[in-house]
Biopython code that builds the backbone (N, CA, C, O; Angstrom):
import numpy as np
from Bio.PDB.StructureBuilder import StructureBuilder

atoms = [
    (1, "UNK", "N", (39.577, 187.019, 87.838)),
    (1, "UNK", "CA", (39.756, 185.720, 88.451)),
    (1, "UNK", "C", (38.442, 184.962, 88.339)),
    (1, "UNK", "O", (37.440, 185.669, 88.229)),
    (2, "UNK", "N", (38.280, 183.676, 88.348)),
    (2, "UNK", "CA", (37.389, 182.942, 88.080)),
    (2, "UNK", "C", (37.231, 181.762, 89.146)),
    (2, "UNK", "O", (38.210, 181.110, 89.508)),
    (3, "UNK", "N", (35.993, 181.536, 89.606)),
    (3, "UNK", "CA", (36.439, 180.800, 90.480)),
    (3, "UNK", "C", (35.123, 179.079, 90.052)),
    (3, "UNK", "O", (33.919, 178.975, 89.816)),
    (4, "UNK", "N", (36.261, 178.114, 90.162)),
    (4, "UNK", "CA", (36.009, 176.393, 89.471)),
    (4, "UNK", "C", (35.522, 175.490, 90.557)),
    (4, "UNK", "O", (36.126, 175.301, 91.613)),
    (5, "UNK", "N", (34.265, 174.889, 90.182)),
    (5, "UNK", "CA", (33.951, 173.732, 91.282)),
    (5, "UNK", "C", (34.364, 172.539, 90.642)),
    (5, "UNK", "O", (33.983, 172.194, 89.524)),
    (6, "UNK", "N", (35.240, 171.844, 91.449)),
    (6, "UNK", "CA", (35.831, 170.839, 91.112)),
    (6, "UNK", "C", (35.091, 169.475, 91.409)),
    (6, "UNK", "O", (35.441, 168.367, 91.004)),
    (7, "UNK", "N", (33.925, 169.796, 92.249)),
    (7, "UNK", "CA", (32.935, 168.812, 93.372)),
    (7, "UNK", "C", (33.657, 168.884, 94.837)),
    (7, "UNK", "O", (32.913, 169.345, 95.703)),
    (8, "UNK", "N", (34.492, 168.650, 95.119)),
    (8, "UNK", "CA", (35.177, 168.487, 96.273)),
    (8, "UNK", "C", (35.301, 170.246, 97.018)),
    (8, "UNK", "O", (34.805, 170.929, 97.914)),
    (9, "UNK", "N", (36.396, 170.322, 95.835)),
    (9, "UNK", "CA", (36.919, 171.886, 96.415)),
    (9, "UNK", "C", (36.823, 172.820, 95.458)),
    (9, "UNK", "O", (36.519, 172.433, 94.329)),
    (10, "UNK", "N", (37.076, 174.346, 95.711)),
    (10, "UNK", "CA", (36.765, 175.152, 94.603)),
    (10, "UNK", "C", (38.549, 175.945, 93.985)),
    (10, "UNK", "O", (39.171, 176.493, 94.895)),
    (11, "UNK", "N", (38.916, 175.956, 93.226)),
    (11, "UNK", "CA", (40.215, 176.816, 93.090)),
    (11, "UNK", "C", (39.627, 177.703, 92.096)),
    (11, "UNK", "O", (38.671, 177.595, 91.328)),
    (12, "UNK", "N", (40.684, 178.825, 92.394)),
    (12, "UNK", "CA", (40.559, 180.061, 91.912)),
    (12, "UNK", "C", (41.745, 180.142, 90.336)),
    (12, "UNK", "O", (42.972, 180.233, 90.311)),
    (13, "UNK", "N", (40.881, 180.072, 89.347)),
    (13, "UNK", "CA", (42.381, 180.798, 88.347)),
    (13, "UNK", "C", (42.201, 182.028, 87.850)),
    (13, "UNK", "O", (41.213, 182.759, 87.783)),
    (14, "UNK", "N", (43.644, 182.170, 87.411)),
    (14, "UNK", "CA", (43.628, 183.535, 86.216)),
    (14, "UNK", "C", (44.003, 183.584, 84.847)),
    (14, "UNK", "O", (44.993, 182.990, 84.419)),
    (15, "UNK", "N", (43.086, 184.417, 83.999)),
    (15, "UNK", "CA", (43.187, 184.211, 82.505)),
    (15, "UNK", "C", (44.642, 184.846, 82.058)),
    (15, "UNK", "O", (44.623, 186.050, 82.318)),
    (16, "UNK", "N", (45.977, 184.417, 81.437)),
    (16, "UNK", "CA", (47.637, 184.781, 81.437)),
    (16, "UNK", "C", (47.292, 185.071, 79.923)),
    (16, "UNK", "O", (46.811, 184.227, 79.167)),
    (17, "UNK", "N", (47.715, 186.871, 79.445)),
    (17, "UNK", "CA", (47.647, 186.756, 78.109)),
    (17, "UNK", "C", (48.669, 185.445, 77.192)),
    (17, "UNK", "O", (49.658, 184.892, 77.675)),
    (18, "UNK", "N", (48.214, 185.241, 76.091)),
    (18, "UNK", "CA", (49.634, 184.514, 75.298)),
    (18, "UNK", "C", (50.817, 185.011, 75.064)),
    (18, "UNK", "O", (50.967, 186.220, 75.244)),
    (19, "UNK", "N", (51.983, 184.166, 74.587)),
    (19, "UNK", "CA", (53.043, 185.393, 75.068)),
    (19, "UNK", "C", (53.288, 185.314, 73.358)),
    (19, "UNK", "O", (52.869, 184.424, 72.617)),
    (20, "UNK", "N", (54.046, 186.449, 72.995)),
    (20, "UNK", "CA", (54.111, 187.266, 71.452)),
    (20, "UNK", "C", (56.001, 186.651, 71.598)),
    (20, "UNK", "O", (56.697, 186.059, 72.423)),
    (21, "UNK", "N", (56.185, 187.421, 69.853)),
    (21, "UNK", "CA", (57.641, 187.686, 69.910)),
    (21, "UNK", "C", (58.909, 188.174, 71.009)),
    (21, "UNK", "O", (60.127, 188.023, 70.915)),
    (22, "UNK", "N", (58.145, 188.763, 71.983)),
    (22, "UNK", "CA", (58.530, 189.644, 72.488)),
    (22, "UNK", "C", (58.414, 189.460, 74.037)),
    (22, "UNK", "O", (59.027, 190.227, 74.781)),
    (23, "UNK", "N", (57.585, 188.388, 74.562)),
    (23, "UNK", "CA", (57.164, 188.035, 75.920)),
    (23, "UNK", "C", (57.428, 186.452, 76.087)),
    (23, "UNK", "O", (57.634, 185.814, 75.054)),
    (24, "UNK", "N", (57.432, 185.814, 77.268)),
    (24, "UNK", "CA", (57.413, 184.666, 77.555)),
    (24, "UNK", "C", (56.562, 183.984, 79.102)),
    (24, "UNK", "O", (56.918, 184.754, 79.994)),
    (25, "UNK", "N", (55.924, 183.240, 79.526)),
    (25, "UNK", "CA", (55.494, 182.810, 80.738)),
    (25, "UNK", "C", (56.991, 182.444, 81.223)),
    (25, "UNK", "O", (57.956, 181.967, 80.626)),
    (26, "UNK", "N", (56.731, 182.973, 82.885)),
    (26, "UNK", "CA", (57.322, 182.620, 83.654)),
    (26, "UNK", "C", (56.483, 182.274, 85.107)),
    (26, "UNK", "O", (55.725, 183.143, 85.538)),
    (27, "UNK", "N", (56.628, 181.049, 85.813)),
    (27, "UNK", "CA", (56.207, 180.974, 87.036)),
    (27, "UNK", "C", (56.609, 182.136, 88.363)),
    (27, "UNK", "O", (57.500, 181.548, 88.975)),
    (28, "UNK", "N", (56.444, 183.035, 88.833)),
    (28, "UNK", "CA", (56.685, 183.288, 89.797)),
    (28, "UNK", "C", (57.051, 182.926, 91.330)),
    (28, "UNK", "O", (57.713, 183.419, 92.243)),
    (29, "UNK", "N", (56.019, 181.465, 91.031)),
    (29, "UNK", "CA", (56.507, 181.014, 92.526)),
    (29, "UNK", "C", (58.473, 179.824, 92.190)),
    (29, "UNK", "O", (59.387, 179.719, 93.007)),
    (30, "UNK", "N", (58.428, 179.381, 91.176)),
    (30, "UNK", "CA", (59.868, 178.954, 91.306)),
    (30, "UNK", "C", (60.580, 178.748, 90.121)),
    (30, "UNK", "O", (61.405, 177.870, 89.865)),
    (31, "UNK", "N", (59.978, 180.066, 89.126)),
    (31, "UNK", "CA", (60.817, 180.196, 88.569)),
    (31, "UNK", "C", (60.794, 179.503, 86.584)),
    (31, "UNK", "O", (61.487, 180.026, 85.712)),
    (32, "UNK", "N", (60.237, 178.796, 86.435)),
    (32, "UNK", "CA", (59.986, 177.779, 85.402)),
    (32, "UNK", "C", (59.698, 178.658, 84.138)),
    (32, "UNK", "O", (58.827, 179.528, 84.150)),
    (33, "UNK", "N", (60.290, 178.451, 83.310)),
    (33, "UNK", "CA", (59.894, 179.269, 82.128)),
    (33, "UNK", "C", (59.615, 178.342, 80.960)),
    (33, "UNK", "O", (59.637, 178.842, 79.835)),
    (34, "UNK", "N", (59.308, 176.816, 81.121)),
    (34, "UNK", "CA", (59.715, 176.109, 79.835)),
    (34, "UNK", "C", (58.657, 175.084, 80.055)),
    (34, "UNK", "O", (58.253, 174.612, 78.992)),
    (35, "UNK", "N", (57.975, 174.503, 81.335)),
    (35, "UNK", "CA", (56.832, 173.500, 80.901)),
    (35, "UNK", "C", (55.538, 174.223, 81.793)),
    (35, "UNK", "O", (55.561, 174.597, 82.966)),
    (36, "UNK", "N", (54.370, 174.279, 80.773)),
    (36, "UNK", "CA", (52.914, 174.419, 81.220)),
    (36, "UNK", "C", (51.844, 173.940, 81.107)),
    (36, "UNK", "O", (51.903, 173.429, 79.989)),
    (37, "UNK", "N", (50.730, 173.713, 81.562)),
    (37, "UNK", "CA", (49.799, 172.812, 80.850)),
    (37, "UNK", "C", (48.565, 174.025, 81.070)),
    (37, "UNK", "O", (48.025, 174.448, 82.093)),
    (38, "UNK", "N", (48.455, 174.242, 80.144)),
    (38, "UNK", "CA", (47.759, 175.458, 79.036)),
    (38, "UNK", "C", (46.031, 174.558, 79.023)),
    (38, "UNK", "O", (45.884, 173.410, 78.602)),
    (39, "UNK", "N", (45.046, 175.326, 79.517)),
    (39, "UNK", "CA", (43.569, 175.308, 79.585)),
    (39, "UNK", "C", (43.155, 175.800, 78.499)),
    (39, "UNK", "O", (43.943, 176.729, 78.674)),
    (40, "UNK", "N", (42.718, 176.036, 77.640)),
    (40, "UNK", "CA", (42.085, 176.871, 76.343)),
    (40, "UNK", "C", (40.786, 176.054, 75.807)),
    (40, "UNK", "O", (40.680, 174.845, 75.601)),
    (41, "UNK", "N", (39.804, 177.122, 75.640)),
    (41, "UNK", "CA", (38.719, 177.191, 74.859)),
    (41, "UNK", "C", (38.955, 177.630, 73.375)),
    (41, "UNK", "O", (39.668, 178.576, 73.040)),
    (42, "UNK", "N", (38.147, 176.681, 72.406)),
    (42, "UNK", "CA", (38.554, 177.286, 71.098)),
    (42, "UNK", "C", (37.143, 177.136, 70.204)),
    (42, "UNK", "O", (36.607, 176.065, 70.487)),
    (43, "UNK", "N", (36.596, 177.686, 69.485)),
    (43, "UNK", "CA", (35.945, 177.691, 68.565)),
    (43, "UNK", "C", (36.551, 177.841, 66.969)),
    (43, "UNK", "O", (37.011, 178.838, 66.413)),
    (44, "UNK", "N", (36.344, 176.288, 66.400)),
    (44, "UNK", "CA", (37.050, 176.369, 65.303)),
    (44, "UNK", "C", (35.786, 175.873, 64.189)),
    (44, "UNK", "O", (34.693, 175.469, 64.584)),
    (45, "UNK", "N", (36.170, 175.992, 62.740)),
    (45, "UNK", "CA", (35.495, 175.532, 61.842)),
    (45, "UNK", "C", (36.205, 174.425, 61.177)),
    (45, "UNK", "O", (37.366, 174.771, 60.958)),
    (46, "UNK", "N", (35.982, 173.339, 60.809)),
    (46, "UNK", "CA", (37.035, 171.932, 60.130)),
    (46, "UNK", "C", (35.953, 171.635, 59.099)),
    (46, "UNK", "O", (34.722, 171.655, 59.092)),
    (47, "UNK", "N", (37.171, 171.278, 58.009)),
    (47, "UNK", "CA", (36.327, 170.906, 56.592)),
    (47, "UNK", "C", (37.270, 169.164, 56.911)),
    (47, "UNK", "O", (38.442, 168.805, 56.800)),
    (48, "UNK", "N", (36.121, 168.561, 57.286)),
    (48, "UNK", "CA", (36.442, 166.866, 57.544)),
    (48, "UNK", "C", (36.180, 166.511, 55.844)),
    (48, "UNK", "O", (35.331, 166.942, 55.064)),
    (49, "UNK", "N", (37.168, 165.651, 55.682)),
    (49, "UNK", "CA", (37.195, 164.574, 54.859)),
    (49, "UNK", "C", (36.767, 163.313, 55.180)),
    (49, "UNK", "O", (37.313, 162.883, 56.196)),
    (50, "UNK", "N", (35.768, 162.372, 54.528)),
    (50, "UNK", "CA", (35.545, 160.984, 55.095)),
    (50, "UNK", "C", (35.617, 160.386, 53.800)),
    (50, "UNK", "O", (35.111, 160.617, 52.702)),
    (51, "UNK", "N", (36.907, 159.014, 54.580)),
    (51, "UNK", "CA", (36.927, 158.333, 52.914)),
    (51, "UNK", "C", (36.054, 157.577, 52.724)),
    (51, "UNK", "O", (35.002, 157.633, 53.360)),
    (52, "UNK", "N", (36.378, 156.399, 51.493)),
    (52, "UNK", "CA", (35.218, 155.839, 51.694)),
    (52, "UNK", "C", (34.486, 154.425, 52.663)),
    (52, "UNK", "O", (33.370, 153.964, 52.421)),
    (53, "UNK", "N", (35.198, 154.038, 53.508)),
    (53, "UNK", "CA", (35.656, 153.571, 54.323)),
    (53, "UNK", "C", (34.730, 154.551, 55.740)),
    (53, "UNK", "O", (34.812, 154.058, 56.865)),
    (54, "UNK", "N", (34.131, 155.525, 55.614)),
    (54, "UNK", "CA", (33.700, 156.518, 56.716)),
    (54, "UNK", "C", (34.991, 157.038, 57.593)),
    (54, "UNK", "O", (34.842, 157.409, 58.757)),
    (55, "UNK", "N", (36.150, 157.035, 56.997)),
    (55, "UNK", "CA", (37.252, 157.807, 58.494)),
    (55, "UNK", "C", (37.120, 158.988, 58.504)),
    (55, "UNK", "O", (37.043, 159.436, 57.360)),
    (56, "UNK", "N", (37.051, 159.768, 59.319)),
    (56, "UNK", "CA", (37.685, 160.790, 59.124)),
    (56, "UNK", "C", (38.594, 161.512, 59.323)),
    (56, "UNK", "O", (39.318, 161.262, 60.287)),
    (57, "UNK", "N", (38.906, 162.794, 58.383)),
    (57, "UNK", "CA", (40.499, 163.660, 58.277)),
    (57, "UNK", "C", (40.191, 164.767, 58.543)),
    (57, "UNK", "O", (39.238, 165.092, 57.834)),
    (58, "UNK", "N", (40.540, 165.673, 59.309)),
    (58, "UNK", "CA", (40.640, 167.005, 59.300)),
    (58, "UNK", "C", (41.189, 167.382, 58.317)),
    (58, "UNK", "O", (42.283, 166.827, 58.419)),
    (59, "UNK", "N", (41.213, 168.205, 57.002)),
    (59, "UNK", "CA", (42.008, 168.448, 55.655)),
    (59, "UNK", "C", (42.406, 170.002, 56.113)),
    (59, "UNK", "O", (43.460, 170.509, 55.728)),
    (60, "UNK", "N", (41.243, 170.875, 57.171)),
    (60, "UNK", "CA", (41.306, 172.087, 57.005)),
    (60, "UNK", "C", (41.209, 172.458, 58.784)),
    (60, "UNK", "O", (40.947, 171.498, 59.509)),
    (61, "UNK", "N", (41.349, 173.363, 59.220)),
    (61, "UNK", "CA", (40.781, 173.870, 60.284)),
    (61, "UNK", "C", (41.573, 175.591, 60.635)),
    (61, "UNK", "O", (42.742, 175.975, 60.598)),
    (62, "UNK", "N", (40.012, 176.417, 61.028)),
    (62, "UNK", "CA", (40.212, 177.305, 60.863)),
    (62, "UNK", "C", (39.791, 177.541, 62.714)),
    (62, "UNK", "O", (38.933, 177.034, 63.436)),
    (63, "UNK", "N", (40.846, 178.525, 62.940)),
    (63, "UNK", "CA", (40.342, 178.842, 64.580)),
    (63, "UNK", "C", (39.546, 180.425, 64.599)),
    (63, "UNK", "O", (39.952, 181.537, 64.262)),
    (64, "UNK", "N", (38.497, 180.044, 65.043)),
    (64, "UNK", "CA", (37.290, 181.308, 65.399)),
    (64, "UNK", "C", (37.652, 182.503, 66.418)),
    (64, "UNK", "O", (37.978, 183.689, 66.374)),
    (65, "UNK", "N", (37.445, 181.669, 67.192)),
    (65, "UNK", "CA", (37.987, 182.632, 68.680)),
    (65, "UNK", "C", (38.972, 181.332, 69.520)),
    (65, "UNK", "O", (39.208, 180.226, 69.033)),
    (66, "UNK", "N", (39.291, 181.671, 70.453)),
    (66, "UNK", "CA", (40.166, 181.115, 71.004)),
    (66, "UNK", "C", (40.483, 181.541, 72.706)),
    (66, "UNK", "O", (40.796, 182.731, 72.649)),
    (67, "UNK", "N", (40.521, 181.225, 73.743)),
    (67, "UNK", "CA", (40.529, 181.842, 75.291)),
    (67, "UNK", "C", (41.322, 180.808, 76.181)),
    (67, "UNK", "O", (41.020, 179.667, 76.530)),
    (68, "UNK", "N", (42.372, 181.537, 76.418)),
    (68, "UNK", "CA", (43.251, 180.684, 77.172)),
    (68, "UNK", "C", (42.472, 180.980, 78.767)),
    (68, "UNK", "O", (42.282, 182.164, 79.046)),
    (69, "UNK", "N", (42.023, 179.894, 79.808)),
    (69, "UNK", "CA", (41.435, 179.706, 80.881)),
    (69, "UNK", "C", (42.626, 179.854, 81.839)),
    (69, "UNK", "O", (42.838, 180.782, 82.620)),
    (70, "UNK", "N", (43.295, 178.846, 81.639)),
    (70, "UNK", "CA", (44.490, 179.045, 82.797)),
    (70, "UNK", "C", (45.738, 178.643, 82.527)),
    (70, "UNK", "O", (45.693, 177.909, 81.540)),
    (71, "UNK", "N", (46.757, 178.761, 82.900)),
    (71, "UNK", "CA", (48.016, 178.399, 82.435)),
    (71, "UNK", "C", (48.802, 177.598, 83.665)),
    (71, "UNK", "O", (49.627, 178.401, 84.100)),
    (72, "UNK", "N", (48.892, 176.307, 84.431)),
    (72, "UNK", "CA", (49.752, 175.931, 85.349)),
    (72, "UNK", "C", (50.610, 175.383, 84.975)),
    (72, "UNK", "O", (50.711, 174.583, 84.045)),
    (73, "UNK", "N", (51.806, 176.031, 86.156)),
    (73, "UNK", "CA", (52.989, 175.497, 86.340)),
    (73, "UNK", "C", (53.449, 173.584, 86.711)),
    (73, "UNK", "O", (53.421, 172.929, 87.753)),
    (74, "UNK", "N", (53.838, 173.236, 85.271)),
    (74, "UNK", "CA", (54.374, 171.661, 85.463)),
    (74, "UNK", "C", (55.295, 171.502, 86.557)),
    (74, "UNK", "O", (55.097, 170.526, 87.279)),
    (75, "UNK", "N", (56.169, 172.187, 86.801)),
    (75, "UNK", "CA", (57.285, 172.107, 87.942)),
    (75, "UNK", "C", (56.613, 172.345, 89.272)),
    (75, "UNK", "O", (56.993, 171.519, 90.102)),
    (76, "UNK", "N", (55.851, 173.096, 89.676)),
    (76, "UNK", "CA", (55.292, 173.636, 91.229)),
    (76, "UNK", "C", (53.563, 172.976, 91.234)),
    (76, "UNK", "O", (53.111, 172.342, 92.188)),
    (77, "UNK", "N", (52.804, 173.280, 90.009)),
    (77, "UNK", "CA", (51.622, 173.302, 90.228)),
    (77, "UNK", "C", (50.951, 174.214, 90.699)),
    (77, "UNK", "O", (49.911, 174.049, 91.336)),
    (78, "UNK", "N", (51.562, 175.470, 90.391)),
    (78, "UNK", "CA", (51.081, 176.881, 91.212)),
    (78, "UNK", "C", (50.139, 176.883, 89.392)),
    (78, "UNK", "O", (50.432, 176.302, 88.347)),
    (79, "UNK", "N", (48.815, 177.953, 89.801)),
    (79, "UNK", "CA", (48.234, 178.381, 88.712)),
    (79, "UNK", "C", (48.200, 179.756, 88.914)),
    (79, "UNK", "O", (48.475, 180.410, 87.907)),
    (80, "UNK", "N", (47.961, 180.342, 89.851)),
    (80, "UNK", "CA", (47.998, 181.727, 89.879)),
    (80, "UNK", "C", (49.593, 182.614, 89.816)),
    (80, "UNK", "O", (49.765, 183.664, 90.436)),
    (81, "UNK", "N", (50.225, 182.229, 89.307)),
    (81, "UNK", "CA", (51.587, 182.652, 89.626)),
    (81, "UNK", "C", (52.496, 183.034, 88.602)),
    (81, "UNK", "O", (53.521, 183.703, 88.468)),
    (82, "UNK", "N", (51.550, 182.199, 87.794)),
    (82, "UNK", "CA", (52.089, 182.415, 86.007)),
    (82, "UNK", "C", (51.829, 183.678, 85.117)),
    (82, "UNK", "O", (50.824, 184.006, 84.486)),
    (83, "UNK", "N", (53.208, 184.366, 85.283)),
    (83, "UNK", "CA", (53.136, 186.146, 84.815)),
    (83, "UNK", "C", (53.508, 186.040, 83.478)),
    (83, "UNK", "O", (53.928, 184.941, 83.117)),
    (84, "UNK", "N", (53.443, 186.978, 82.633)),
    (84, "UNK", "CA", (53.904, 187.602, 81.271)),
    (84, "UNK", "C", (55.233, 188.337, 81.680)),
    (84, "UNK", "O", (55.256, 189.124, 82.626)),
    (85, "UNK", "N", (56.636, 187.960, 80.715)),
    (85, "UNK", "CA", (57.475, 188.451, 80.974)),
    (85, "UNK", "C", (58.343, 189.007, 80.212)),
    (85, "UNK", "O", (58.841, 187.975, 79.763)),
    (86, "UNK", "N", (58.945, 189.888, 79.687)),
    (86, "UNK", "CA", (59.780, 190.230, 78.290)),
    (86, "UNK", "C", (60.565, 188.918, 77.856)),
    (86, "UNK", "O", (61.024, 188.477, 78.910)),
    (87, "UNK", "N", (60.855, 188.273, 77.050)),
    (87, "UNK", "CA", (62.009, 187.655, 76.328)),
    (87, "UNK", "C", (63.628, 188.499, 76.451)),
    (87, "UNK", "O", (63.679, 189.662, 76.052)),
    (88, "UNK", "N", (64.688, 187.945, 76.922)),
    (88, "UNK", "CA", (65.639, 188.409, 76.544)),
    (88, "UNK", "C", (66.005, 188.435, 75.287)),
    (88, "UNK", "O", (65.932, 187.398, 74.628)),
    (89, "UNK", "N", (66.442, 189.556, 74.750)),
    (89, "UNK", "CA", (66.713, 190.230, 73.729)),
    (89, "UNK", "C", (65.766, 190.326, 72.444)),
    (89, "UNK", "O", (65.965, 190.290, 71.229)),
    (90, "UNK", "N", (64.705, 190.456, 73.221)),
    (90, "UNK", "CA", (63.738, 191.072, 72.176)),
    (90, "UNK", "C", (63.594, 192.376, 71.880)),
    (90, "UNK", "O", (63.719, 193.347, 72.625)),
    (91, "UNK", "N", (63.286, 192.320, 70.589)),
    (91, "UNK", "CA", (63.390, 193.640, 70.302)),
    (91, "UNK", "C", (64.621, 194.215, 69.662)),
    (91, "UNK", "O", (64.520, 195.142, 68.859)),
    (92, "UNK", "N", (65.893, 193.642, 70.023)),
    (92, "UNK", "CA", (66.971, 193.889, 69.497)),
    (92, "UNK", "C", (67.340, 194.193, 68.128)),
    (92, "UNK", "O", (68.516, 194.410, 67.839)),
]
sb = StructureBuilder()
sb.init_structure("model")
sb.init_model(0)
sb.init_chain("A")
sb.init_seg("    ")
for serial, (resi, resn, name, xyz) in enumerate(atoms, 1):
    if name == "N":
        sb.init_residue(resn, " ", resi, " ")
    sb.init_atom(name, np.array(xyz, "f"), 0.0, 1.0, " ", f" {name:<3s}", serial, name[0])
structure = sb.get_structure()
């Protein structure tokens, strides 16, 4: 658990592995299996393109490491509550 100063107040989250073929997030406190708003750290490498004009394009991007911080629930707003759960009929 990790604990965030927000300035005001402090909340506590927890790091939710990603879910595979085989798993899915589910909220615990009511249930939600379908909207989250996902925290992640990423270290990536990008081969930018700039035309000639100076824009630039991402053409490439490669992800380094990657750390999901927290995962909250869109429906409740619970963050600690969000478990790893089998998929029905995985595996089948």
């Amino acid at each position: 658990m990790r604990h965030t100063d927000t300035g005001k107040r402090a909340t506590a989250t927890m790091t939710v592995p990603l879910p595979n073929a085989e798993t899915r997030w589910r909220c615990s406190l009511c249930g939600n299996l379908t909207r989250f708003d996902v925290t992640r750290s990423s270290k990536v490498v990008e081969y930018v393109h700039l035309d000639l004009a100076g824009e630039p394009k991402v053409e490439e991007r490669e992800v380094v490491s990657e750390t999901i911080e927290s995962v909250r629930c869109r429906w409740c707003n619970a963050v600690d509550q969000v478990e790893l759960v089998d998929r029905p009929g995985a595996g089948s």
